[in-house]
Biopython code that builds the backbone (N, CA, C, O; Angstrom):
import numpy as np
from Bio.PDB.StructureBuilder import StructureBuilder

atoms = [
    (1, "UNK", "N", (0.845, -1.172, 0.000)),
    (1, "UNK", "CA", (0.000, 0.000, 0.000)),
    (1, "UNK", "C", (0.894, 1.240, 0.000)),
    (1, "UNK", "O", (1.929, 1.283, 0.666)),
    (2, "UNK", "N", (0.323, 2.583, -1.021)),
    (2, "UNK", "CA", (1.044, 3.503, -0.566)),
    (2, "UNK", "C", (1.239, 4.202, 0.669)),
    (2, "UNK", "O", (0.559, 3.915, 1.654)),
    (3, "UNK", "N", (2.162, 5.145, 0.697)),
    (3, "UNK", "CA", (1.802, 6.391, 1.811)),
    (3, "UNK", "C", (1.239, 7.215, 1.883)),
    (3, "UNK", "O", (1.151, 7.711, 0.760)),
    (4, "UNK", "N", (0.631, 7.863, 2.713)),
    (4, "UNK", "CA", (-0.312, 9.042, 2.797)),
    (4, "UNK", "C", (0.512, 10.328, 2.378)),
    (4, "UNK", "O", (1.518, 10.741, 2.955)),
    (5, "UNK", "N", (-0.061, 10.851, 1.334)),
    (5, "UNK", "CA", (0.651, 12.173, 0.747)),
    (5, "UNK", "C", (1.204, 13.361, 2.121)),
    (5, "UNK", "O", (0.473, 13.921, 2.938)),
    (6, "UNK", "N", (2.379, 13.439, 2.019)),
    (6, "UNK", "CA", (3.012, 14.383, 2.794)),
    (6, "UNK", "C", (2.377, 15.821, 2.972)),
    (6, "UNK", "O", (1.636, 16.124, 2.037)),
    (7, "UNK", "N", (2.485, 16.640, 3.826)),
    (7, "UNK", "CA", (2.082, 18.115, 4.449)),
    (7, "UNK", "C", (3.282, 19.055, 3.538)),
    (7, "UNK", "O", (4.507, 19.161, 3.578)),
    (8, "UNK", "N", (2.568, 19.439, 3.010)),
    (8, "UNK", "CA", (3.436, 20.917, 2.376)),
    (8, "UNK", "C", (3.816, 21.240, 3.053)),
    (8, "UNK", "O", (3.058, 21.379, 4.012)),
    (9, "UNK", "N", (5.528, 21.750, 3.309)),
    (9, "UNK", "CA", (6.046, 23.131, 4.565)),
    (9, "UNK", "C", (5.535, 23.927, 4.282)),
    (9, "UNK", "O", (5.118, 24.153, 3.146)),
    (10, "UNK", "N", (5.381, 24.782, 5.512)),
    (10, "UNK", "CA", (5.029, 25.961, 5.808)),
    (10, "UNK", "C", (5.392, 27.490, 4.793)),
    (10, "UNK", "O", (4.602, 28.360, 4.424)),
    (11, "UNK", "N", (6.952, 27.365, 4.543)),
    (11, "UNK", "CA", (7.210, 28.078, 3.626)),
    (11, "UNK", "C", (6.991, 27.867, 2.250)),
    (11, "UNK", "O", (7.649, 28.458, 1.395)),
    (12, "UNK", "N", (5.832, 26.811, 1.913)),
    (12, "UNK", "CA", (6.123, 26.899, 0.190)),
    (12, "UNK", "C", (5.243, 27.249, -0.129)),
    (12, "UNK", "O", (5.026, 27.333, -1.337)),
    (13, "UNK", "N", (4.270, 27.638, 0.844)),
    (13, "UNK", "CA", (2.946, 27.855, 0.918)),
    (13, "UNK", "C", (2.899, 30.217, 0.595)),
    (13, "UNK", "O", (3.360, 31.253, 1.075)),
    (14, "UNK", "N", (2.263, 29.866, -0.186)),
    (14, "UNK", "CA", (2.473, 31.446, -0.582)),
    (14, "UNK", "C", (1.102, 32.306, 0.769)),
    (14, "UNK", "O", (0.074, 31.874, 1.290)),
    (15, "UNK", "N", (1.736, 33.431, 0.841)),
    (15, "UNK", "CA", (0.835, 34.564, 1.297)),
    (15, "UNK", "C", (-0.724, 34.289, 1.285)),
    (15, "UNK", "O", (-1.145, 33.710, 0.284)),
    (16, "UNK", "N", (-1.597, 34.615, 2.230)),
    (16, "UNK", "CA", (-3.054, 34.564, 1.693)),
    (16, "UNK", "C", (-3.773, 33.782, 0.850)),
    (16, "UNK", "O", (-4.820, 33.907, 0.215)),
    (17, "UNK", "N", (-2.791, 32.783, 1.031)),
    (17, "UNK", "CA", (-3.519, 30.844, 0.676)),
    (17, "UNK", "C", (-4.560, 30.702, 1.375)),
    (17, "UNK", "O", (-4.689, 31.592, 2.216)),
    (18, "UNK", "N", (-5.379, 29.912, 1.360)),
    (18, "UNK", "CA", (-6.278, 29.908, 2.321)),
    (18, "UNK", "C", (-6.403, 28.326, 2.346)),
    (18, "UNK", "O", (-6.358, 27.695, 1.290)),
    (19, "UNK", "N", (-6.595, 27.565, 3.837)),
    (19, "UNK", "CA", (-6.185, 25.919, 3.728)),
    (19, "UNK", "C", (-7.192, 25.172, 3.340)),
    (19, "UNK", "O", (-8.405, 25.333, 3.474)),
    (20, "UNK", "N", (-6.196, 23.826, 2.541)),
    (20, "UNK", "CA", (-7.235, 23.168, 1.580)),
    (20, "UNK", "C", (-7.595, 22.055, 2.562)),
    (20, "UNK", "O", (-7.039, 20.957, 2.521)),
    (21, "UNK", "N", (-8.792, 22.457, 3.678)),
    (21, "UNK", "CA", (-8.560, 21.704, 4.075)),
    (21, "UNK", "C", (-10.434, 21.037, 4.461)),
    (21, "UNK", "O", (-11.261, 21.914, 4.711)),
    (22, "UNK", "N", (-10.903, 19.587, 4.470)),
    (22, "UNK", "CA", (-12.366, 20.000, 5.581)),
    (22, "UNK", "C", (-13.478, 20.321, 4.122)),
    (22, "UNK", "O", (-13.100, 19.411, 3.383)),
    (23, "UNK", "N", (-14.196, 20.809, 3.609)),
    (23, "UNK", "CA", (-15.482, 20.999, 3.667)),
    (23, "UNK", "C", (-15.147, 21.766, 2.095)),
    (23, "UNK", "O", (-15.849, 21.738, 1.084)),
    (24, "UNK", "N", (-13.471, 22.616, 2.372)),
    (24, "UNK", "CA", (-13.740, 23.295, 0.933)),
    (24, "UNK", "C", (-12.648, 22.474, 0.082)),
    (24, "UNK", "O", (-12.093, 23.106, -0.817)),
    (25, "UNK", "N", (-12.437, 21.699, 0.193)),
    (25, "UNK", "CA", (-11.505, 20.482, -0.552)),
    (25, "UNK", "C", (-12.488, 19.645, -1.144)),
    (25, "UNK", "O", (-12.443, 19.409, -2.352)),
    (26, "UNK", "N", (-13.475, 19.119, -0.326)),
    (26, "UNK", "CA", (-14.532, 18.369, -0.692)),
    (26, "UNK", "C", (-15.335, 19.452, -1.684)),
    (26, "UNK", "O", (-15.422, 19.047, -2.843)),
    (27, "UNK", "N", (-15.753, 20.362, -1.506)),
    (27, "UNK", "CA", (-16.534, 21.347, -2.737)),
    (27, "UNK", "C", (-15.752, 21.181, -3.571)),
    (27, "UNK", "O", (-16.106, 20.275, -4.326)),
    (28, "UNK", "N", (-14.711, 21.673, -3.856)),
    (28, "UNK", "CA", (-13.953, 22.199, -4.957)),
    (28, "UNK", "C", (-13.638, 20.477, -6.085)),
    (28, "UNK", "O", (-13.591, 20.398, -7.313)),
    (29, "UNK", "N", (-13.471, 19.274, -4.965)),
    (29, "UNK", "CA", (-13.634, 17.913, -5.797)),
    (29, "UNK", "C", (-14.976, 17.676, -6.229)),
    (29, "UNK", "O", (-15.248, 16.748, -6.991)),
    (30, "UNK", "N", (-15.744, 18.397, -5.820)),
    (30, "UNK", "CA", (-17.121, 17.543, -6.541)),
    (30, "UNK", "C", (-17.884, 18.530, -7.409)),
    (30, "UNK", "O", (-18.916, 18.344, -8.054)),
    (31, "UNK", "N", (-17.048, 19.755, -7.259)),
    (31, "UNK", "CA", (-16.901, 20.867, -8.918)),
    (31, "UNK", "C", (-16.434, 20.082, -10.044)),
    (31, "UNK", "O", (-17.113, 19.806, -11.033)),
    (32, "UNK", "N", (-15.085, 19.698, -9.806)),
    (32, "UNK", "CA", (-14.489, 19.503, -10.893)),
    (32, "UNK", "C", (-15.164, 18.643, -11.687)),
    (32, "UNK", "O", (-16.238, 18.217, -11.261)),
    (33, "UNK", "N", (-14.679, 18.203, -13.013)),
    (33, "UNK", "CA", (-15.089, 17.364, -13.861)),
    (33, "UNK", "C", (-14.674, 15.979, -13.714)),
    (33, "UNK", "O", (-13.540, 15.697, -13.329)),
    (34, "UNK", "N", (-15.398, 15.255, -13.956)),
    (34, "UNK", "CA", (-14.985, 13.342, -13.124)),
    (34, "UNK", "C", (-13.769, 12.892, -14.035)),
    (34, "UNK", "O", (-13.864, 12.937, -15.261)),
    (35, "UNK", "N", (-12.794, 12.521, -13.489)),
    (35, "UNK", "CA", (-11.510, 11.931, -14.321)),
    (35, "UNK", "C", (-11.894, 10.860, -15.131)),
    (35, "UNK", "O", (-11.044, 10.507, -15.948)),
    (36, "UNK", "N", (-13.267, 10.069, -15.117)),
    (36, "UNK", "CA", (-13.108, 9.491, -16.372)),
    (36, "UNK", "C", (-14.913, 9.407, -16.705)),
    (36, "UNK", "O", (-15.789, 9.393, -15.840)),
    (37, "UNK", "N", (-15.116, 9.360, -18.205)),
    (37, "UNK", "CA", (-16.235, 10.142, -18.914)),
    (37, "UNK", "C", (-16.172, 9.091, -20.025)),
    (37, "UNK", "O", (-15.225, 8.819, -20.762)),
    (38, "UNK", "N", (-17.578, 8.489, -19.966)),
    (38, "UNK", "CA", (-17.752, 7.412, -20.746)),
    (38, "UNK", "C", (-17.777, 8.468, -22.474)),
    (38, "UNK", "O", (-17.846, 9.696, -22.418)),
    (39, "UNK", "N", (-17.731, 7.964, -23.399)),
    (39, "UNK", "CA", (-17.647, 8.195, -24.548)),
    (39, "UNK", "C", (-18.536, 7.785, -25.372)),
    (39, "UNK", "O", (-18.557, 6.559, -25.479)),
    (40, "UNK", "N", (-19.072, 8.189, -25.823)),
    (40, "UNK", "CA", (-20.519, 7.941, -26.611)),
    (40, "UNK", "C", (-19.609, 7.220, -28.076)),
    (40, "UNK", "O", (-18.928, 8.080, -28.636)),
    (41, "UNK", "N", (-19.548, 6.208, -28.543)),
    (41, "UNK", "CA", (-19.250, 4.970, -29.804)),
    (41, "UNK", "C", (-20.817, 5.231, -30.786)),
    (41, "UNK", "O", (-21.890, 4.823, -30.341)),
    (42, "UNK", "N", (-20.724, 5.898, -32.023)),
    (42, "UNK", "CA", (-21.963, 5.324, -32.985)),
    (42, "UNK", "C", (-22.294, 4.141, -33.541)),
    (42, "UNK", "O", (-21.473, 3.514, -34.211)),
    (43, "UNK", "N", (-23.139, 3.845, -33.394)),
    (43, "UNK", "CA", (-23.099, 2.230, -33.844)),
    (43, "UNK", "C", (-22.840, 1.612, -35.074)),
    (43, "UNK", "O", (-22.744, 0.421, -35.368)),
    (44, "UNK", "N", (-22.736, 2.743, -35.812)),
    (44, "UNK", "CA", (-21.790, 2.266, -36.965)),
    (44, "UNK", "C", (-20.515, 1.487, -37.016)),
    (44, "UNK", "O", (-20.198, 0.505, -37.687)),
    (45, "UNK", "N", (-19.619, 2.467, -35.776)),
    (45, "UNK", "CA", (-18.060, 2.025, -35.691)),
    (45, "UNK", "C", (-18.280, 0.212, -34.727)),
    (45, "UNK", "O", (-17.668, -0.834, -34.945)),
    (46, "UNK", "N", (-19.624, 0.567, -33.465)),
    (46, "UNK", "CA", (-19.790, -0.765, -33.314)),
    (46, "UNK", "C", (-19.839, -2.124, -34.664)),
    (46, "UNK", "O", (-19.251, -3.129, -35.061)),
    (47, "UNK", "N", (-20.852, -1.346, -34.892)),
    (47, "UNK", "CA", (-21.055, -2.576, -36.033)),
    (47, "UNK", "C", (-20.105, -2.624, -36.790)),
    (47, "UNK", "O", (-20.480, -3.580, -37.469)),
    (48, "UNK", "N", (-18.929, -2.271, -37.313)),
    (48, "UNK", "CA", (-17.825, -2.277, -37.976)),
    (48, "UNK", "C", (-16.854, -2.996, -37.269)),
    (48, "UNK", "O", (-16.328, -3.896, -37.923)),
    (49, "UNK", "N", (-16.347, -2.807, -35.754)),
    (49, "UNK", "CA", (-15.617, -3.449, -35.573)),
    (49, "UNK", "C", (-16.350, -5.121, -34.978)),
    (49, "UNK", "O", (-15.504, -6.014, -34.927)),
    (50, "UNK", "N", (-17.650, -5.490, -34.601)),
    (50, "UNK", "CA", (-18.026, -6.738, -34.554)),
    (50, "UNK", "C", (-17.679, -7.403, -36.088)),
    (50, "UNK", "O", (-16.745, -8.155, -36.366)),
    (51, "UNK", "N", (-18.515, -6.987, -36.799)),
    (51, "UNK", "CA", (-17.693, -6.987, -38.139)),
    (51, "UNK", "C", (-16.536, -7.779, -38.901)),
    (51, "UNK", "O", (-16.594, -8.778, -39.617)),
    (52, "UNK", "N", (-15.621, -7.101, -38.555)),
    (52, "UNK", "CA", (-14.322, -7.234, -38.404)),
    (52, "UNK", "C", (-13.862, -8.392, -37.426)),
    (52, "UNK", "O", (-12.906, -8.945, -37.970)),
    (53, "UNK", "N", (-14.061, -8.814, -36.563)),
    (53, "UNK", "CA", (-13.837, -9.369, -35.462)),
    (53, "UNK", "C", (-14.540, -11.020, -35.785)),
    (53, "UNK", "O", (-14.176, -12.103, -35.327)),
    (54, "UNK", "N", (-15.561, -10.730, -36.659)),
    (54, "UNK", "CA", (-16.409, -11.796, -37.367)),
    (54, "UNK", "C", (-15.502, -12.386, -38.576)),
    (54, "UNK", "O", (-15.234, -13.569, -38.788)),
    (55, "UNK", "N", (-15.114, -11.274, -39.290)),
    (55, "UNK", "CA", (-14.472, -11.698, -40.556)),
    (55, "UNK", "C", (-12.879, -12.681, -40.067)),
    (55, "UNK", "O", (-12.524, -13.688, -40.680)),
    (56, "UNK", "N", (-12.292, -12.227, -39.139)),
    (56, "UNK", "CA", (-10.931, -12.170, -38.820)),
    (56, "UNK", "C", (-11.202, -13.995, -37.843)),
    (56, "UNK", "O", (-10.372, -14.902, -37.895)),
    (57, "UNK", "N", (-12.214, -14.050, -37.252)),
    (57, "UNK", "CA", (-12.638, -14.993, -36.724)),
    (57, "UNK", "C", (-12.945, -16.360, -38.020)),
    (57, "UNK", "O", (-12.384, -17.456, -38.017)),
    (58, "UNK", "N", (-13.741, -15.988, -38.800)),
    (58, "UNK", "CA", (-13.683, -17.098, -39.934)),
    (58, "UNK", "C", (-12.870, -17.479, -40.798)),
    (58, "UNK", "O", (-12.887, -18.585, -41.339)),
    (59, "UNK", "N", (-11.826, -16.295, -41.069)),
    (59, "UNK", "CA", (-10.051, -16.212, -41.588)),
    (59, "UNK", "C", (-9.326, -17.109, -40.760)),
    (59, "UNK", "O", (-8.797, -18.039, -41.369)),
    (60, "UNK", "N", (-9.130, -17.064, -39.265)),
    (60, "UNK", "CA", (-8.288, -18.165, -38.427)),
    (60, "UNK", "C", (-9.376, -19.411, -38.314)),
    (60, "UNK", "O", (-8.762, -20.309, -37.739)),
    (61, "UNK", "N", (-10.640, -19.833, -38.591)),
    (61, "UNK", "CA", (-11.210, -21.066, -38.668)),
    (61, "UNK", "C", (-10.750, -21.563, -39.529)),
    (61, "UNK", "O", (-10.292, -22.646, -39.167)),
    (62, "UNK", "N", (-10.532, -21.305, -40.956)),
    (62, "UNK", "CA", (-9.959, -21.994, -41.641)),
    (62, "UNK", "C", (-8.238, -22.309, -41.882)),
    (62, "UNK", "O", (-7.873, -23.134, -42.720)),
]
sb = StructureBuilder()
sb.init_structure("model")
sb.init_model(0)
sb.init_chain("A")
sb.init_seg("    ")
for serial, (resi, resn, name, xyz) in enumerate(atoms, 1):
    if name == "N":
        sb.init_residue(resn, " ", resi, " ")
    sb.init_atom(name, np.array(xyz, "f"), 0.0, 1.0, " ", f" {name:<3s}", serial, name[0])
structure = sb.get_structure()
């Protein structure tokens, strides 16, 4: 298992930061946009690559 991400020092921390810490860490993650986002496929490219996958399948049967 990893380690728990380390505490920034004190000095790297600029002027009138305000801490990420509690209630506005949690807002600001459930702003953002979700790291992963299903992708809409037309069923064309579906049906193209079953397709394919059909053809390539009766190529190694024989």
């Amino acid at each position: 298992m990893s380690a728990p991400p380390r505490q920034l020092p004190a000095a790297a921390i600029p002027d009138g930061c305000p801490p990420w810490e509690g209630m506005s860490t949690r807002r600001w993650t459930q702003a953002s946009v979700p790291r992963w986002v299903p992708v809409r496929v037309p069923l064309r490219v579906i049906l193209l690559v079953n397709l394919c996958a059909l053809l390539a399948a009766c190529g190694l049967a024989d």
